[in-house]
N, C-alpha and C positions, 0 to 999 in steps of 0.2 A: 504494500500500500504506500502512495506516495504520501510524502509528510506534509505538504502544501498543496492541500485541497481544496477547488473554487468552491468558497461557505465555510466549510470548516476544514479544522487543522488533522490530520492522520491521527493522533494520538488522542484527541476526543471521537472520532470516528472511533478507534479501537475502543475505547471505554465503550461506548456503544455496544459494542460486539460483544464484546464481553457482561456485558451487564444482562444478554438477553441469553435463555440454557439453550436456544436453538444453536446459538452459534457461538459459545462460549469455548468450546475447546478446538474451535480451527485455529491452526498457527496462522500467525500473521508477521509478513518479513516487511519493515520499513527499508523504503528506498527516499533517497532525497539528494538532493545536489547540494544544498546547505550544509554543509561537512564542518563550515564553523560554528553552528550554529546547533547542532547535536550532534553525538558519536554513539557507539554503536554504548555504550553502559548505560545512556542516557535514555536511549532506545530500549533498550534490555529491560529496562527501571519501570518505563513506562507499561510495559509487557510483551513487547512484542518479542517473535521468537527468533528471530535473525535480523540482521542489517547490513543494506548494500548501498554504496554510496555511487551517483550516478558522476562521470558515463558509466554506466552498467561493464563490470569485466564478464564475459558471456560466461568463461568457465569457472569463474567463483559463483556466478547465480547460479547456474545450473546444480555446481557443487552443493549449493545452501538449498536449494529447494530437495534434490535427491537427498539429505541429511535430514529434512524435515519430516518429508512423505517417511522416512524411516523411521524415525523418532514416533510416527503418528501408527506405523506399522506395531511397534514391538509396545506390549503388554505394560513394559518398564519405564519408557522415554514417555517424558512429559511434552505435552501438547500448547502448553497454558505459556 
């Protein structure tokens, strides 16, 4: 989800998600080009479950989302 959203900002969108049980345990990865302006602990804090800072590197996102989809496979890895 990007962090700078036309209306609202990504991390009140995420409380959003999160506040509702339909969609409370899909992971959500923040992207954003503002890299001054939040980093990935910041991101992390907020709840999100990854962080990719734009331009997008193809093989780290892809890496973060297959690490997700796994996380959201195994019984054990947290989703939240």
């Amino acid at each position: 989800m990007d962090i700078r959203l036309p209306g609202i900002d990504g991390i009140a969108a995420l409380r959003r998600l999160r506040a509702d049980p339909a969609t409370r345990g899909i992971p959500v990865m923040a992207m954003t080009a503002s890299i001054m302006t939040a980093g990935p602990e910041e991101m992390r804090a907020a709840g999100f479950a990854g962080y990719q800072s734009k331009p997008l590197q193809v093989k780290e996102f892809v890496g973060m989302v297959e690490q997700l989809l796994e996380k959201g496979r195994d019984p054990r890895g947290s989703t939240a």
